[in-house]
N, C-alpha and C positions, 0 to 999 in steps of 0.2 A: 436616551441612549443611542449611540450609532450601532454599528454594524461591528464594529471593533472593540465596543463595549462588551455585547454579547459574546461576542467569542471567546475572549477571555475569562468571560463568566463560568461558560457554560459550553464549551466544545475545544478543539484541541485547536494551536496557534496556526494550521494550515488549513482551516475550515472557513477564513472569510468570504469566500464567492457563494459559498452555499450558507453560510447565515445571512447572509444580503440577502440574496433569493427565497431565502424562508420569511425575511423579515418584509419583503415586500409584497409576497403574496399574501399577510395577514394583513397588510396595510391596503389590501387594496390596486396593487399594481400601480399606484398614481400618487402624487404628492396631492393633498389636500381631499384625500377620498373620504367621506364621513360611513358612520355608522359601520366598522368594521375594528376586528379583534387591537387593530397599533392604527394609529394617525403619523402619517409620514409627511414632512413639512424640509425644506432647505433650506442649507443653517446660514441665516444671515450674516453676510459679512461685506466690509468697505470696499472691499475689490469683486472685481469680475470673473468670471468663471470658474468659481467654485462650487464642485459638485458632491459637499459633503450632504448626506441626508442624517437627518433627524428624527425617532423612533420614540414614540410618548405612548400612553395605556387609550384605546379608544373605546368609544359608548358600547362595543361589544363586547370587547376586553373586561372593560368594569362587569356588564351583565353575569360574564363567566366566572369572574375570581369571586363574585358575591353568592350567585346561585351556584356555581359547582364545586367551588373551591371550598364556599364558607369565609373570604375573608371580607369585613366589614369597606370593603373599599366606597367611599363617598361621593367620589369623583373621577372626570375623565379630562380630557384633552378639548380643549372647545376650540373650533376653527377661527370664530370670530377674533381670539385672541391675538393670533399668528402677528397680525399686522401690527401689534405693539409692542411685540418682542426686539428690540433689537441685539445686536451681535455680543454686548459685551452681556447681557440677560441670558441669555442663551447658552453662553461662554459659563457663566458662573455655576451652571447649572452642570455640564459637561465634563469643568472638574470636579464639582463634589461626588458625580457617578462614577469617573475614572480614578477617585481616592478611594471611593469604598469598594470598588471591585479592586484595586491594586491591592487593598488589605487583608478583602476575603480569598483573592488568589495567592497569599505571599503566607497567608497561615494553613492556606489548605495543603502548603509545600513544606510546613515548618512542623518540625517532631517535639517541637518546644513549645508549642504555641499557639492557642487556637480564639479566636475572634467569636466571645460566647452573646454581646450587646452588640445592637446597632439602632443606633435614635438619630432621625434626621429632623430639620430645622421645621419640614411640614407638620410632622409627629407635635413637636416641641412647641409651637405655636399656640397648641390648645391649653398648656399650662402656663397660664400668668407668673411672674417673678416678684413677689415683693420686698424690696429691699429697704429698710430701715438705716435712716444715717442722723445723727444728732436729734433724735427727737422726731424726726419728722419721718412720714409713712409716705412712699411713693412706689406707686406701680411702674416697673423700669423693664424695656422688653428687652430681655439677657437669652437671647436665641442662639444657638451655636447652629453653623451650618449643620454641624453632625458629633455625636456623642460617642465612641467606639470605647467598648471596655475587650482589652487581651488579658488574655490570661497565662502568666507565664508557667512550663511544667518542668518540672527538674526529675527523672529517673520517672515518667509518666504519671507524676501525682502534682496535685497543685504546688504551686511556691508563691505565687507573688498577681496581685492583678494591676494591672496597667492603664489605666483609662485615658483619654484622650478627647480635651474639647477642639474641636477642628471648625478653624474659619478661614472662608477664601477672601484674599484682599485684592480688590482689580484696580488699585491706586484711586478710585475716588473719592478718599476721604484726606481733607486735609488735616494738619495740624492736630485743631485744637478736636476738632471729631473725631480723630482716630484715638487722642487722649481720654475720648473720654466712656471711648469703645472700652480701652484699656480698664480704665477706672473700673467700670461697670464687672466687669471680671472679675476683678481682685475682690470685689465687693459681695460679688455675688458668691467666691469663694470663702471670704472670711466671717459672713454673716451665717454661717452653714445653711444658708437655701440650697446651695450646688449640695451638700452632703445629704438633706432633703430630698432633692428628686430625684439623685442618682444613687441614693443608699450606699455612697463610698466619699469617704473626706481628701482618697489620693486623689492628683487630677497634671495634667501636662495640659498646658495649652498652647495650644499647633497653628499658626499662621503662614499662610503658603499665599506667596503671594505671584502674579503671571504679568507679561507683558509681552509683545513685540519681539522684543529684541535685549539680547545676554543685558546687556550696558543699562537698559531701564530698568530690567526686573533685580537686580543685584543693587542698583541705587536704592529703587525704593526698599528692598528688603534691610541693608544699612540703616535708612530713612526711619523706617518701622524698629528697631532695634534701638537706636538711638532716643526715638519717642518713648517708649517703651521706658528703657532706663530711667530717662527724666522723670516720669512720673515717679518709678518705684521710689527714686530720691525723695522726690517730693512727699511722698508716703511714708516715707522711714521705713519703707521696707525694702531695701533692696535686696535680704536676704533672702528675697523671693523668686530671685531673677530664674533660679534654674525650674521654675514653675513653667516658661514660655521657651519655644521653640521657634525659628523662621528660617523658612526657605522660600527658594525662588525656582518655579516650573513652569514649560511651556508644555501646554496641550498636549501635544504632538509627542511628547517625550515622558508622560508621567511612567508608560507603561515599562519601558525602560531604564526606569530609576526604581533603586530600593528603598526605600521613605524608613520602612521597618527594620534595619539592624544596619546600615551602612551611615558613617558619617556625613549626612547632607543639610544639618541642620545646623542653628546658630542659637547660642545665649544671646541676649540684650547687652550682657556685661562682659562680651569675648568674641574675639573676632578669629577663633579655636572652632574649629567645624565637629561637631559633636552629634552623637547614635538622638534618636527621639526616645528611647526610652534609659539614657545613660543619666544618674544626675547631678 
């Protein structure tokens, strides 16, 4: 998380200088300080002079949430790593933390609606996926960056839940890889293994895809759309299409967008700018 992460999390929209200052004193006062509550590290990137920092759980951190918290946390932040992270790693990492604080801050505003799951891709890794196709048994790793179920309320009582498989797309998959991303989805939804570990058979699947600059990230979200379709064709099911969702977001602007009730997203089969939970 940055410093911008947290605020939004967790303090009012004019408290960034003092959660900087809080987050840096837990880290140590220094990028790369070991053995302290956060590990602060600068976020890689192609150009020069950038001074964004970078806030991870560090060996103290873990000590604390295990022994005083109680939570089973396993892991921390290892320095050695730093140096093989690069920028788009790093990146990928930054929106799925500014998706799921955009969700938990936008329900914590919403009198309809409150965000009761949250499963991310670390979480989800420890459950193998086995998906069955013509006879034949293979283990296929069906990871979603993150798993959010909403829950929608009508006059303060339940109506309706909402769930959401969410994956960030940073353009490096071509073609036939991102088809078979796709595939692997549809599979994993119609075989009911997804109605299996999520104990719900509703499901939107959310592709958000980031780039540079407006003109890339809108191609490739097109790009992805259009893939997308093909398969469903190819599948005979295109009646599926309103199962998937695509946008296109820059870092710098998730906080800014409404993901949750404004039209920013796309069907496969409509170039109609449509709600993520409309369908």
């Amino acid at each position: 998380m940055t410093a911008l992460d947290v605020t939004h999390l967790l303090f009012s929209p004019g408290s960034k200088v003092y959660v900087r200052d809080l987050l840096t004193s837990l880290a140590g006062r220094k990028d790369g300080q070991e053995n302290h509550y956060l590990y602060r590290f600068q976020l890689p990137h192609i150009k020069t002079g950038n001074t964004e920092r970078v806030y991870t759980l560090g060996s103290r951190g873990r000590d604390f949430l295990a022994n005083e918290a109680g939570l089973p946390v396993t892991w921390y932040y290892r320095p050695e790593k730093v140096k093989h992270f690069n920028y788009g790693h790093v990146l990928h990492n930054l929106i799925l933390t500014r998706f799921l604080v955009s969700a938990h801050s936008w329900c914590a505003k919403q009198p309809d609606y409150n965000l009761t799951q949250t499963r991310i891709c670390y979480e989800l890794t420890k459950t193998p996926v086995i998906l069955r196709e013509k006879g034949r048994e293979e283990v296929v790793n069906v990871i979603p960056d993150a798993w959010l179920m909403f829950e929608k309320l009508q006059n303060g009582t339940h109506d309706q839940w909402l769930p959401v498989l969410f994956e960030i797309d940073r353009g490096t998959e071509y073609q036939q890889k991102f088809k078979e991303h796709v595939r692997s989805r549809l599979e994993f939804v119609r075989s009911g293994e997804y109605a299996k570990l999520f104990a719900t058979k509703a499901v939107k699947i959310a592709y958000v895809t980031t780039g540079d600059t407006p003109e890339y990230r809108e191609t490739r979200r097109r790009t992805m759309c259009k893939w997308t379709q093909e398969v469903l064709v190819d599948l005979h099911k295109e009646n599926w299409a309103g199962l998937f969702r695509f946008t296109s977001i820059l870092l710098g602007e998730i906080y800014k967008t409404s993901f949750f009730e404004h039209p920013v997203w796309f069907r496969p089969d409509s170039d109609i700018r449509v709600p993520l939970f409309d369908s």
